[in-house]
C-alpha positions in Angstrom: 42.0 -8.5 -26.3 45.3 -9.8 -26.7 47.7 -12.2 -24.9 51.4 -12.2 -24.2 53.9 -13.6 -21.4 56.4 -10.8 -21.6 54.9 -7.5 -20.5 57.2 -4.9 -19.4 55.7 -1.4 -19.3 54.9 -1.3 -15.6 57.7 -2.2 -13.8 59.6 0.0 -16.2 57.2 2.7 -15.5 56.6 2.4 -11.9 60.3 1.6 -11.1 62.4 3.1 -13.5 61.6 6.4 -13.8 62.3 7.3 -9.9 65.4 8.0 -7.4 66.8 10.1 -4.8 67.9 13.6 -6.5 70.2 16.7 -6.0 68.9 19.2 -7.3 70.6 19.4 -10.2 70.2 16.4 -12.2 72.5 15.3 -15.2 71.6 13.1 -18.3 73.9 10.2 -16.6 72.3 10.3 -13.2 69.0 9.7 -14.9 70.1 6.9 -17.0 72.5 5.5 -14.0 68.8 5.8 -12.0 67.5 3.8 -14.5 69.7 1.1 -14.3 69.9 0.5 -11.0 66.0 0.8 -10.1 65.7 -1.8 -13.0 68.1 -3.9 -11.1 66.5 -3.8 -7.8 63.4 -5.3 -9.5 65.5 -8.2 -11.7 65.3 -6.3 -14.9 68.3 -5.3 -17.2 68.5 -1.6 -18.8 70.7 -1.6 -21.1 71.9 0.4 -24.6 73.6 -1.0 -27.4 75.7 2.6 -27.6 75.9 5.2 -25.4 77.4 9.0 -26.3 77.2 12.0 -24.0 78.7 15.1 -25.5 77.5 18.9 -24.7 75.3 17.4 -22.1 73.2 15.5 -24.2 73.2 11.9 -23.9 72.4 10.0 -27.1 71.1 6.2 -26.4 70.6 3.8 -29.2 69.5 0.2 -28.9 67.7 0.6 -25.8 66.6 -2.3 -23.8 64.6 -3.1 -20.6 64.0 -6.6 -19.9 64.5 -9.8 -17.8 68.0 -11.5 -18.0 67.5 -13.4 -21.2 64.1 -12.7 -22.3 62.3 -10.3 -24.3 61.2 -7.1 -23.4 60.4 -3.6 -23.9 63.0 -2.1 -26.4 63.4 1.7 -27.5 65.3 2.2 -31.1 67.3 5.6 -30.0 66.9 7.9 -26.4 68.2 11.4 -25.9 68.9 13.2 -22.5 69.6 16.8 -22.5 70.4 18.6 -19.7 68.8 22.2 -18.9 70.5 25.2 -17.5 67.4 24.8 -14.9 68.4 21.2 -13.8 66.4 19.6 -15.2 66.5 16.7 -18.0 64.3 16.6 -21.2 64.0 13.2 -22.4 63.3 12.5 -26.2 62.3 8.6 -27.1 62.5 7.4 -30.5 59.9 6.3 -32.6 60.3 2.6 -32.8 59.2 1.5 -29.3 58.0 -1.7 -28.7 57.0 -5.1 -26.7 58.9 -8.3 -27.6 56.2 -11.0 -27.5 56.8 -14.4 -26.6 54.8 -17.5 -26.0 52.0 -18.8 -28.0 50.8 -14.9 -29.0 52.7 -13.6 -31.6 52.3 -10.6 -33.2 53.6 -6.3 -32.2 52.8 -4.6 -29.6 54.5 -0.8 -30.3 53.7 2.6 -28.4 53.5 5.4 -31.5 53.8 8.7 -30.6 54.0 12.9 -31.7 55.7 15.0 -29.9 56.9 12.7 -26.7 58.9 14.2 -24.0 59.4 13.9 -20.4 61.4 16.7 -18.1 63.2 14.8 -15.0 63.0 17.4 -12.7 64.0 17.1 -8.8 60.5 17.2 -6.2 60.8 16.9 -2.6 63.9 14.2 -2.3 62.4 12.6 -5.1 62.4 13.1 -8.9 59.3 14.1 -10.9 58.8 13.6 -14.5 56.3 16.1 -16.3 55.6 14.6 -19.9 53.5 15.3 -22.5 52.3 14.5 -26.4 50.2 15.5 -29.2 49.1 12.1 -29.5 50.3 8.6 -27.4 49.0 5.2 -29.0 49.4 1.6 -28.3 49.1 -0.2 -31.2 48.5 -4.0 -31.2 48.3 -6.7 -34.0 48.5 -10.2 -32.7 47.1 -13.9 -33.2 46.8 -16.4 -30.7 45.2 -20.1 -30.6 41.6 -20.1 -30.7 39.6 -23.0 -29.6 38.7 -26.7 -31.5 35.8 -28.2 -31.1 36.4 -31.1 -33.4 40.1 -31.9 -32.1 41.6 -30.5 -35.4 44.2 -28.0 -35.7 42.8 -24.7 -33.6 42.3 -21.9 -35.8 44.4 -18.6 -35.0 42.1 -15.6 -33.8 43.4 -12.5 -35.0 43.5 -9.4 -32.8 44.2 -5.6 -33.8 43.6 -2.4 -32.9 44.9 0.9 -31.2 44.4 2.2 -27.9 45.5 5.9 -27.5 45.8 9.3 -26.2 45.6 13.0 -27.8 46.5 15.9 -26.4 48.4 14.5 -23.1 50.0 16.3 -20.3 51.0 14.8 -17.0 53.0 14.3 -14.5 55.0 10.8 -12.8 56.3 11.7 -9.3 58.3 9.2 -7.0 59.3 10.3 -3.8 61.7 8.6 -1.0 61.2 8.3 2.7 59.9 6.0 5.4 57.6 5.1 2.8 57.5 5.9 -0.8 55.4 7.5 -2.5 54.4 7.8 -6.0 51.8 10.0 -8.0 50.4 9.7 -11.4 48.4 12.5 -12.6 46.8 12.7 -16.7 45.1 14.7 -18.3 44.3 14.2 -22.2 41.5 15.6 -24.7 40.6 12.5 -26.1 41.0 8.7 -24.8 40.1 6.4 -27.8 40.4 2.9 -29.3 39.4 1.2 -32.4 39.5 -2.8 -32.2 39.1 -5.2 -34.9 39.0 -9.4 -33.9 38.3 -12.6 -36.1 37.8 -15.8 -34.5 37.0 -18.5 -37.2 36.1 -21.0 -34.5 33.4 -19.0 -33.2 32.8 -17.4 -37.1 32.8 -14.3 -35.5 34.2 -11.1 -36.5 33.8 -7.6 -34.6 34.5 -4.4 -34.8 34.9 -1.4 -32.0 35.5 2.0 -31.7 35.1 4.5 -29.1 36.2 7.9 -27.8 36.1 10.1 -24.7 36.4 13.9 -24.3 38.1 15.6 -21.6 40.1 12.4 -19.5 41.3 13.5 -16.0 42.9 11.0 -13.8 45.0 11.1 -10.7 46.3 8.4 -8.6 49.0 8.0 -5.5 50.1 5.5 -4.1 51.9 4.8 -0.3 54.5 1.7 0.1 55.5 0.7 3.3 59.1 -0.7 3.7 57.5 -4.1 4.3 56.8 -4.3 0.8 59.5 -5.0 -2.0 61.2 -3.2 -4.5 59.2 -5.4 -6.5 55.8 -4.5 -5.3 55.5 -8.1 -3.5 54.0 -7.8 -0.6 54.8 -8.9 3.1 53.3 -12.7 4.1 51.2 -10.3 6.5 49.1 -8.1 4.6 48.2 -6.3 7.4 51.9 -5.3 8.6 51.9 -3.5 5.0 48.8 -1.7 6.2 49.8 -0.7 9.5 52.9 0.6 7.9 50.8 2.8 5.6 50.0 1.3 2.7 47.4 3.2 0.3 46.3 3.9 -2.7 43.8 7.3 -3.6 42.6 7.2 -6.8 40.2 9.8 -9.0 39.2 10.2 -12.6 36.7 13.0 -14.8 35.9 12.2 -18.1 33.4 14.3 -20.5 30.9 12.7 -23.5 31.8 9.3 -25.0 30.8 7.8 -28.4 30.8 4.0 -29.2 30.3 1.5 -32.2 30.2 -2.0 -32.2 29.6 -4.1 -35.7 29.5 -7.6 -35.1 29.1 -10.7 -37.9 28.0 -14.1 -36.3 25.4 -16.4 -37.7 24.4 -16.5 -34.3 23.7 -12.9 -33.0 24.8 -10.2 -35.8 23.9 -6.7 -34.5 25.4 -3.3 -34.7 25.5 -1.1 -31.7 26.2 2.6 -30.4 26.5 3.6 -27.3 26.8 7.3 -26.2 27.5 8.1 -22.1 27.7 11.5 -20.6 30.3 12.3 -18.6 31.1 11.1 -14.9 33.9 10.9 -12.3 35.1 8.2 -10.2 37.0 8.3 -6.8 38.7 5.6 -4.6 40.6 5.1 -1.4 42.5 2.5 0.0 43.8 2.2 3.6 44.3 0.5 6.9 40.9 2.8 8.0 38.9 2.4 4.8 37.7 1.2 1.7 35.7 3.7 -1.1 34.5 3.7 -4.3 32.0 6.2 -5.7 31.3 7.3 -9.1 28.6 9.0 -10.9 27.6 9.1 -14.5 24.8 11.6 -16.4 23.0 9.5 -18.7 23.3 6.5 -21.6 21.8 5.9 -25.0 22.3 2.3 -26.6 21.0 1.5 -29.6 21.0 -2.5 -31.0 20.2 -3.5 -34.2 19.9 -7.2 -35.1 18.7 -9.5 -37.9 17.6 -11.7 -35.3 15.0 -9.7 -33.8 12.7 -8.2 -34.9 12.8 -4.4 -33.8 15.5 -2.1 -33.5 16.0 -1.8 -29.2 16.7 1.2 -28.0 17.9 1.8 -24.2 18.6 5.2 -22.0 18.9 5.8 -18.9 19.4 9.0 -16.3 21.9 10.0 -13.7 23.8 6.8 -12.6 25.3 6.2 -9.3 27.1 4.1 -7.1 29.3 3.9 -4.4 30.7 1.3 -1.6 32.2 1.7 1.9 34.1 -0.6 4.5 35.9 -1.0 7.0 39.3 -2.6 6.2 40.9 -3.6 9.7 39.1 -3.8 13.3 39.5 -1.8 16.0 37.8 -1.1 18.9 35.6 1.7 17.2 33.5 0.3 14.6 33.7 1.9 11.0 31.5 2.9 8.5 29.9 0.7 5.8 27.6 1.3 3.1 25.7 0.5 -0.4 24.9 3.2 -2.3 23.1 2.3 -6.2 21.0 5.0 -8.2 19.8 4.0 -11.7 17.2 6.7 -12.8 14.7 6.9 -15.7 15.3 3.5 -17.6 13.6 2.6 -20.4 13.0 1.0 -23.6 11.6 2.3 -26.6 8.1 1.3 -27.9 9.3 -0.7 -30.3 11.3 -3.4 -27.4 7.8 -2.9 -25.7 5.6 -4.3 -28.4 7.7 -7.7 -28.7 6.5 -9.0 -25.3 3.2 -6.5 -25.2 1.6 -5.6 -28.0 -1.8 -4.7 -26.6 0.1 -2.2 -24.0 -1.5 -3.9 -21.1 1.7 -2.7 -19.0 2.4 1.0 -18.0 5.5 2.2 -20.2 6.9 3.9 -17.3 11.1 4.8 -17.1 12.0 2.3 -14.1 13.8 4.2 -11.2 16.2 1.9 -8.5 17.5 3.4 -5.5 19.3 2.0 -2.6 21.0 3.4 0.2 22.4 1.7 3.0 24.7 2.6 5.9 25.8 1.6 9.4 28.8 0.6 11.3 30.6 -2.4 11.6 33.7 -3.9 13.1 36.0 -6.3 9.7 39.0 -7.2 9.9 40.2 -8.0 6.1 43.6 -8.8 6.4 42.6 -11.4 9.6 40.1 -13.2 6.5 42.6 -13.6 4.0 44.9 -14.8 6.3 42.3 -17.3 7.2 41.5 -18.2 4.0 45.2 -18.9 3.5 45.3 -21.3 6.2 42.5 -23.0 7.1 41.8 -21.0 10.7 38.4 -20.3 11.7 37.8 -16.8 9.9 36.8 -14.0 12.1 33.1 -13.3 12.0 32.2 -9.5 10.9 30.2 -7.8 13.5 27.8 -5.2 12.2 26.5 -2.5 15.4 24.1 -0.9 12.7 21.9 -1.1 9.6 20.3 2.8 8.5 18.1 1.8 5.3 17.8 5.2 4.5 16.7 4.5 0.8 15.2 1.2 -0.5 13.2 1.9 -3.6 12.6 0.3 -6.7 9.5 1.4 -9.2 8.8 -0.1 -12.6 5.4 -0.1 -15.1 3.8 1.8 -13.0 4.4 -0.6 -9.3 6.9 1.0 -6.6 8.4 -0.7 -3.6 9.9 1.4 -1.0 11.2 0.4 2.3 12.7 2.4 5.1 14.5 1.0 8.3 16.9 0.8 11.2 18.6 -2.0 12.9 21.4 -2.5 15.7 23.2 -5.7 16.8 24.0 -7.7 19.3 27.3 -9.4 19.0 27.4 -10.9 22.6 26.6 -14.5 21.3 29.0 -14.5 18.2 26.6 -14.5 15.8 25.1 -10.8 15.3 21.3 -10.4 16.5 19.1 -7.8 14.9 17.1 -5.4 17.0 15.1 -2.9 15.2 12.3 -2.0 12.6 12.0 -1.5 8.3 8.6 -0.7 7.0 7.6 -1.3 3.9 4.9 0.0 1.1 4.2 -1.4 -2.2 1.7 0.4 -4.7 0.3 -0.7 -7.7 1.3 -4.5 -7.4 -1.8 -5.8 -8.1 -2.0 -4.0 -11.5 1.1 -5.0 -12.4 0.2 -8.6 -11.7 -2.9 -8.2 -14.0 -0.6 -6.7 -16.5 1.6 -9.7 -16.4 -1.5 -12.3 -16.9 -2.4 -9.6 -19.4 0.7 -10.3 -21.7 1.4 -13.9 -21.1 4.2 -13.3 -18.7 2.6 -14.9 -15.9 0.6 -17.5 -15.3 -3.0 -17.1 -13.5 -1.2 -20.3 -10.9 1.5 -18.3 -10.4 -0.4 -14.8 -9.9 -2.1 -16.5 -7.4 0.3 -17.6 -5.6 1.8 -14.1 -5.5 -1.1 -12.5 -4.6 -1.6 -14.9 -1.1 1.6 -14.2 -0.4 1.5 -10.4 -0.3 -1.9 -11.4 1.4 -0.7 -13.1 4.6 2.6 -10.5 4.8 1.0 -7.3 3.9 -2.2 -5.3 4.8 -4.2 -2.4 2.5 -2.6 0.9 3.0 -4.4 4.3 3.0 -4.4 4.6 -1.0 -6.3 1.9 -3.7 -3.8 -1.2 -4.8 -1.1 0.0 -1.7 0.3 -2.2 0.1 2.1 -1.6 4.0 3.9 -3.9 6.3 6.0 -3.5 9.3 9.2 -6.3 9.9 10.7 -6.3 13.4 13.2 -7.9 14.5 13.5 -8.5 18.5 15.2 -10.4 21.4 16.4 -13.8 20.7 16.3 -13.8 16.8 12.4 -13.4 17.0 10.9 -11.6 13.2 7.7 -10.2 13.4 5.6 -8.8 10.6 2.8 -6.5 11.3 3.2 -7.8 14.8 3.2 -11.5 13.7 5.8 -13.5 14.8 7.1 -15.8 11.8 8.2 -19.1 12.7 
């Protein structure tokens, strides 16, 4: 949306806002915290004034930046120590991003009701914030693009990206390793974004917002890796050391717009999701991702065509496994990838078959794959760093538990196990998927039907499923068997492909 070559708020965040603790902290020992964690990462956290009377510490002018560059600046800061121990912390509200470079423009973080409570948590300090409403607010103009070799006119971005009803908490705790958590929880998550790009003649609008926000995320890091976050010239010392990252997120119902003038493609779009969740890990043992979503309803309209289209789809999901370094156990892999009940309204149907010589069906796509396998991650970078021969992955097993795909009416699905042989470097299959396919000739009638597909092509299609499959036990089905056996050789239905 925007660009800029001073962007501050993450170091600050990440680095700043942690230290060793007694357990009863004072409004200097935060800021001196500040200051020095700032150091250790080649920023400079500084206040024009500083006043601490009645344990309160009043800040004005704040800065936190690189030695001689722009940064992230705060107009006035107070500290107030509890009877508890803890610290409240009150930012002004004129916070914002210096911008430098060819972007110019504001970048400012608005706010109601701010405040943060340093409180001491396990060694460590904790800061519990909250706010009736958190926004980043952008307005900017960079260099857009010439085609002609005159002047480049300026695109103009806007918008604001925010939170309401937030409540979280920013832990950092020392040790061996340090760790930090992040935990958020807000009502709403929305953004409205406006751009204008005279080169392209296009001009859009956004807007979106989603209920209910839970995130929480934690974070390991090793001594290996800087106060700055770089990490070792050995990726996989960082590892072993303990590097790792957990990650998971909830969200409720979300409403979009977009409104979009171009004398190419005008249209105007909503989009409404249901809700979902997301989780991730990260470590020297694994890699994950899975998330899930309920359902999606888009909705395109479009002087260039000549329908409105209208898309929605079922339960989503998805989800990935790996192993991250090798040992002498394999780990798990996988693929998983649900889309159900996608479809199209009538309308999108009639632009490419008007006659309805194709089954309106909801397409369904399923995959599941698992198995074990021996990677070594860190070894492949390293390789791809310098040149070595990279390591070869070494799968022990394939599981296709799932392999299903069914659309206007024709269904593939495909079941199947596999081990390997790894003895010769280069992994030999062993094992068996069989596979059924209903309703494909139909489908390829359908095709000719509409002009999709030519009566050449169908035939070609139509020797090929010939000469690889044979007729199941129901009309238009479709079976065949694909093993795979000593020395590379592929069968199908007990034919050995050359």
């Amino acid at each position: 949306m925007f660009r800029m070559t001073s962007y501050l708020a993450a170091p600050a965040v990440v680095f700043l806002m942690g230290s060793t603790a007694s357990f009863a902290l004072t409004a200097d020992q935060v800021w001196q915290s500040w200051k020095d964690a700032g150091a250790s990462v080649g920023l400079e956290v500084t206040a024009a004034t500083e006043n601490n009377a009645g344990g309160v510490l009043t800040l004005n002018g704040v800065s936190i930046a690189p030695a001689g560059m722009a940064g992230v600046t705060i107009s006035d800061m107070t500290l107030t120590e509890g009877s508890d121990g803890t610290v409240t912390i009150a930012p002004g509200a004129d916070i914002g991003v210096a911008m430098s470079g060819e972007t110019k423009g504001s970048v400012k973080l608005t706010h109601e009701g701010l405040t943060l409570v340093a409180r001491e948590a396990d060694g460590g300090v904790a800061y519990d914030y909250s706010a009736d409403k958190l926004d980043v607010v952008y307005d900017t103009t960079a260099p857009g693009v010439s085609f002609d070799g005159s002047p480049a006119p300026e695109v103009k971005n806007a918008g604001t990206i925010g939170f309401a009803g937030l409540v979280g908490t920013y832990s950092d705790t020392p040790g061996t390793n340090r760790t930090f958590g992040l935990d958020l929880t807000a009502d709403a998550l929305a953004y409205n974004t406006t751009l204008d790009d005279p080169s392209l003649e296009l001009k859009q609008t956004t807007t979106s917002t989603t209920a209910g926000v839970e995130m929480s995320f934690d974070m390991v890091m090793p001594t290996s890796i800087s106060a700055g976050g770089e990490m070792p010239a050995d990726f996989g010392v960082a590892l072993q050391e303990g590097l790792a990252f957990t990650f998971s997120s909830k969200q409720g119902e979300s409403n979009g717009t977009m409104a979009q003038e171009s004398p190419y493609m005008p249209m105007d779009m909503t989009i409404k999701a249901g809700g979902g969740e997301a989780t991730g890990v990260f470590n020297k043992d694994t890699f994950q991702i899975m998330s899930t979503g309920s359902g999606l309803e888009v909705d395109v309209t479009s002087g260039m065509m000549p329908a409105p289209v209208k898309v929605t789809a079922g339960p989503v999901e998805f989800g990935i496994t790996s192993p991250v370094m090798a040992t002498e156990t394999a780990g798990d892999y996988g693929l998983t990838m649900k889309l159900s009940q996608l479809a199209v309204n009538e309308e999108t149907w009639a632009m490419f078959d008007p006659q309805g010589a194709l089954p309106r069906d909801a397409a369904d796509i399923a995959i599941d794959v698992s198995g074990k396998a021996k990677i070594d991650f860190p070894a492949l970078i390293a390789a791809e760093e310098t040149g070595a021969m990279p390591p070869v992955p070494q799968p022990e097993t394939l599981d296709i538990t799932e392999l299903a795909v069914s659309v206007a009416g024709a269904a593939l699905n495909a079941t199947g196990a596999f081990t390997f042989d790894n003895s010769m470097g280069t992994p030999m299959p062993l094992g068996e998927a069989n596979v059924s396919v209903t309703g494909a000739n139909a489908l390829i009638d359908g095709l000719i039907a509409t002009g999709l597909l030519a009566e050449e092509d169908a035939m070609g299609a139509r020797m090929m499923m010939g000469a690889f499959m044979t007729p199941g036990a129901n009309p238009d089905e479709l079976t065949t068997k694909i093993e795979a056996k000593e020395g590379f050789a592929i069968f199908v239905n007990g034919q050995q492909i050359q």
